[in-house]
VMD Tcl script that draws the C-alpha trace (Angstrom):
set ca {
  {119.07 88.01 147.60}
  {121.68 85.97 145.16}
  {121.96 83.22 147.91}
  {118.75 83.29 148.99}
  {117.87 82.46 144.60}
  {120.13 79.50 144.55}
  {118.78 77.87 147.52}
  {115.53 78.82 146.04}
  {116.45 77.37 142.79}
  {117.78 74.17 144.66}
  {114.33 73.23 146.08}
  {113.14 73.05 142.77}
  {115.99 70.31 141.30}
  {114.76 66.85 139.86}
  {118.09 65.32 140.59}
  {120.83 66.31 142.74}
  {123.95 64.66 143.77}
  {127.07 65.76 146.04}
  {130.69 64.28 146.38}
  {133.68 65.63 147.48}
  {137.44 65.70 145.71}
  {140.18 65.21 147.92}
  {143.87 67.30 146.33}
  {145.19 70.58 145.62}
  {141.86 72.90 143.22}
  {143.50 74.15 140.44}
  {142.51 76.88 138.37}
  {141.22 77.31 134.83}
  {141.48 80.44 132.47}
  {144.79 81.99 133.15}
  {146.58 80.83 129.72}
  {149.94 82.06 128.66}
  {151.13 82.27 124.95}
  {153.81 81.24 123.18}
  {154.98 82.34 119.90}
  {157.53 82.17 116.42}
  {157.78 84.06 114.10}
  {158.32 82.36 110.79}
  {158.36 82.80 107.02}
  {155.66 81.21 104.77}
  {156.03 80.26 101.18}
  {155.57 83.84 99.89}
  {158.50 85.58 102.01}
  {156.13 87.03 104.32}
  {156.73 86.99 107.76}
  {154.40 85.03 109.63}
  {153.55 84.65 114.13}
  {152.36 81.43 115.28}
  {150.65 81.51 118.64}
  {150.05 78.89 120.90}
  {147.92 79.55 124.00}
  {148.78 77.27 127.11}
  {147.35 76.91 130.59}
  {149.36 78.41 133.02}
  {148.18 76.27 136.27}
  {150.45 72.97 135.93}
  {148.11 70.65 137.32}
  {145.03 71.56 135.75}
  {144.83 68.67 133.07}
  {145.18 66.22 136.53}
  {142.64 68.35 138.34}
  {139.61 68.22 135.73}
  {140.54 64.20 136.05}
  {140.17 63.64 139.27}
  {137.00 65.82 139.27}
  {135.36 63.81 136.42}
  {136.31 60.49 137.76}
  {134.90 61.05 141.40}
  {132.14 62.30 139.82}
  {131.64 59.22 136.97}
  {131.55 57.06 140.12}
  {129.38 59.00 142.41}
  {126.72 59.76 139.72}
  {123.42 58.47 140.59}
  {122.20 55.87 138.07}
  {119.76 56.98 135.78}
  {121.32 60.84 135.87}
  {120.00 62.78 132.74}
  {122.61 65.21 131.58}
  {119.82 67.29 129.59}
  {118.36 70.36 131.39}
  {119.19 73.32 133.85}
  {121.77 73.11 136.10}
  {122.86 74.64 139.22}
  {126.48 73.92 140.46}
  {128.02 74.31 143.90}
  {131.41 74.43 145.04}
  {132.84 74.66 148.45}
  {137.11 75.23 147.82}
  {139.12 73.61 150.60}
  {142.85 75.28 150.34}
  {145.92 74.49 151.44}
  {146.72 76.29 154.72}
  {150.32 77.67 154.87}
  {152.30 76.94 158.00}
  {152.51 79.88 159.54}
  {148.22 79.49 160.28}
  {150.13 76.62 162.81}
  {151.76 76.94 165.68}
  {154.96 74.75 166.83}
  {152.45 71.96 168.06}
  {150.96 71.45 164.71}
  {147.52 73.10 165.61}
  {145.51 75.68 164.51}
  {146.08 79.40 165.60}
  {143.65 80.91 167.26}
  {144.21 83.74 164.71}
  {144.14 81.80 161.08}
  {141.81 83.23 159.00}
  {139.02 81.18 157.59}
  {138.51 82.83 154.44}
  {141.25 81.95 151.66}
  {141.45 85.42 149.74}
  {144.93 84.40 147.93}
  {146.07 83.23 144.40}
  {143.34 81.00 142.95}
  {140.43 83.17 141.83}
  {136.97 81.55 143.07}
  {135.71 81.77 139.52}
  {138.70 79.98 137.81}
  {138.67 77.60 140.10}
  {134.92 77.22 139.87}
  {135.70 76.74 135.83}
  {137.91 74.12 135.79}
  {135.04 71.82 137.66}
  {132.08 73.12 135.58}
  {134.53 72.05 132.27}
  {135.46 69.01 134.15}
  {131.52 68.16 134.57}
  {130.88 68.11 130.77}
  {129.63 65.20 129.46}
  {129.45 63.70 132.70}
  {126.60 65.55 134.87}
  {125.57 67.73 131.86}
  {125.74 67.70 128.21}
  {127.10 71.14 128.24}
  {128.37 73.36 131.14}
  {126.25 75.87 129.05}
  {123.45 74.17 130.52}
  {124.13 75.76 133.88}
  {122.02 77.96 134.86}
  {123.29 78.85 138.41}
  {126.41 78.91 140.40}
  {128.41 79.66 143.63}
  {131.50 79.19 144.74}
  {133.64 79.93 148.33}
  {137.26 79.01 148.82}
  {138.29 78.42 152.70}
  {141.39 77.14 154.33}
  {140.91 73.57 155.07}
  {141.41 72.22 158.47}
  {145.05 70.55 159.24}
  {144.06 67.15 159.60}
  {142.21 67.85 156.16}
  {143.41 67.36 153.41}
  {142.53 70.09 150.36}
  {140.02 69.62 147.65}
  {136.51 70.69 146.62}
  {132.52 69.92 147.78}
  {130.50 69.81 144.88}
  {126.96 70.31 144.50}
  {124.95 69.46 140.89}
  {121.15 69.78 140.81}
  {119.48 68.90 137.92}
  {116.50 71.98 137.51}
  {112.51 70.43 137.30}
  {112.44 73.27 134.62}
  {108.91 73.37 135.21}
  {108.60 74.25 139.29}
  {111.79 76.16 138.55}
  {110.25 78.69 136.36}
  {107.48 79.08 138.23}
  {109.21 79.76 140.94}
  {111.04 82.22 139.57}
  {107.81 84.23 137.88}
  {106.42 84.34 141.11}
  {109.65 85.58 142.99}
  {109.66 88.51 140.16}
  {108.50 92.05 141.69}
}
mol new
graphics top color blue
foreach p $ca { graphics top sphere $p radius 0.5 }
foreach p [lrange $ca 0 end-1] q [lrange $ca 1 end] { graphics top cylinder $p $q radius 0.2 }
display resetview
């Protein structure tokens, strides 16, 4: 039923624009902290915290997702509105999913269910949007995600998908999809 909404909600977008990412996704939200403990200027003893990203090559990542983006964007894009955003995950296969040749297994899985949560990953583009396909990645309304192994002549990286909502045919759609 969730799929069938989005595809649903798709038919209904005013704008909509694809483009694809080549490079490793990284992903968003892990954070470690970091902390001292001092004293301040009445003797008490005082923790400063500072919360970091753990993912390396997230700051890089958001970058090359905004700039693809900035030049793919259709002219006259309005960044007002309901979104819906869609993101097909290309990972890095590890070797063993090759045989001695180079090639595929017949056995590699498909599916990537390792480090890299789908939502994280899905984060790091939605922040990476802001400002450029929407004002605010508040303004999305809808979202999927699936992370797969990419193919070894492929390189890694990420499909995107933004629609821009007519909020008009996308309500009504919605009020008449309600039991």
């Amino acid at each position: 039923m969730t799929a069938n909404l989005l595809v649903t909600l798709e038919q209904c977008a005013a704008q909509s624009y694809s483009f694809f990412v080549a490079g490793k996704p990284e992903t968003q939200g892990s954070k470690s902290a970091f902390g001292r403990t001092y004293t301040d200027r009445e003797g008490r003893q005082r923790v400063a915290v500072a919360m970091v990203e753990q993912s390396k090559g997230l700051y890089a990542w958001r970058a090359s997702v905004g700039r693809v983006a900035t030049l793919m964007r259709p002219q006259g894009w309005q960044t007002d509105g309901l979104f819906v955003l869609s993101a097909l995950f290309y990972m890095p296969r590890p070797r063993l999913h090759l045989n001695s040749k180079g090639l595929l297994k017949p056995n590699a899985p498909l599916f990537h269910s390792k480090k890299g949560d789908t939502d994280k990953l899905l984060r790091a583009c939605g922040d990476a949007l802001t400002k450029i396909c929407y004002d605010d990645d508040a303004l999305i309304v809808a979202a999927s995600s699936m992370k797969l192994f990419c193919d070894p002549s492929d390189g890694p990286g990420v499909n995107i998908k933004v629609s821009r909502l007519d909020q008009e045919a996308a309500t009504a759609m919605m009020l008449a999809l309600k039991p």
